[in-house]
C-alpha positions as CSV (number, residue, x, y, z in Angstrom):
1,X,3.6,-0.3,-17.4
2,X,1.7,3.0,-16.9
3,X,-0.1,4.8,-14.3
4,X,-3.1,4.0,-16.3
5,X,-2.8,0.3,-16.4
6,X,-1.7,-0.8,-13.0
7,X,-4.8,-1.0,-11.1
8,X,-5.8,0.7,-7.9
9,X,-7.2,-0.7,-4.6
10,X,-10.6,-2.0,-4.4
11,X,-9.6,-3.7,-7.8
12,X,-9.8,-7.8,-8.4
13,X,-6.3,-8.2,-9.1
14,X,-4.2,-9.4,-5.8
15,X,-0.4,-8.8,-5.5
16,X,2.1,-10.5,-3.2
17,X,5.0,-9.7,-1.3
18,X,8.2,-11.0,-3.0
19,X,10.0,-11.2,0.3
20,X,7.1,-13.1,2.1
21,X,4.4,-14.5,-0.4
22,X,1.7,-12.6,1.9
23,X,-1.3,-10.9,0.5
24,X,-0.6,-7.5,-0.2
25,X,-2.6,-3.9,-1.3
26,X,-0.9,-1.9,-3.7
27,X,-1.0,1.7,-2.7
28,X,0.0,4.9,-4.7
29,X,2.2,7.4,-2.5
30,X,2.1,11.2,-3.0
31,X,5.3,10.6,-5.3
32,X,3.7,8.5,-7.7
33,X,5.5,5.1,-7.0
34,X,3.6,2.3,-5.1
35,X,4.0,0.6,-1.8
36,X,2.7,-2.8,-0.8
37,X,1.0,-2.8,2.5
38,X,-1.0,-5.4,4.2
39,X,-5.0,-5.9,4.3
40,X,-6.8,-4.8,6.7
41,X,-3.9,-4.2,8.9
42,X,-3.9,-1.2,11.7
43,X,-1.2,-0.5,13.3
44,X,-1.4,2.0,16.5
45,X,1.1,5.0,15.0
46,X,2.7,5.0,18.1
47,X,4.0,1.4,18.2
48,X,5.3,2.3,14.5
49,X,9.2,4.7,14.4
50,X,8.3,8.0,13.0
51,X,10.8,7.1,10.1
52,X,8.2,4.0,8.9
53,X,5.0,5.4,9.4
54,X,2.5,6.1,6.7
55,X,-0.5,8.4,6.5
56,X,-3.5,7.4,4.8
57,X,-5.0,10.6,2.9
58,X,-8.8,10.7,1.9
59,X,-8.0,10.0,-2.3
60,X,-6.5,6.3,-1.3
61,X,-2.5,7.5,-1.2
């Protein structure tokens, strides 16, 4: 599966998490591969360790 067809967020498709069965949002990360990360979910970064944290840049990675 490419780049091209694996859709982005915003899109109609929903994924899941295989270890939990939640709803999750596929996200691309600066080195191309994809993370699942829940909905609407905001996390104060200081309750997060600095090894776990993401950062959320303006293009949706």
């Amino acid at each position: 599966m490419g780049a091209d067809e694996v859709p982005r967020l915003g899109g109609k498709q929903t994924f899941t998490c295989p270890f939990c069965g939640l709803p999750q949002d596929r996200v691309p990360t600066l080195e191309q591969d994809w993370v699942l990360l829940e909905p609407v979910v905001d996390v104060l970064a200081h309750l997060v360790p600095a090894e776990y944290r993401w950062i959320g840049l303006s293009d949706g990675r």
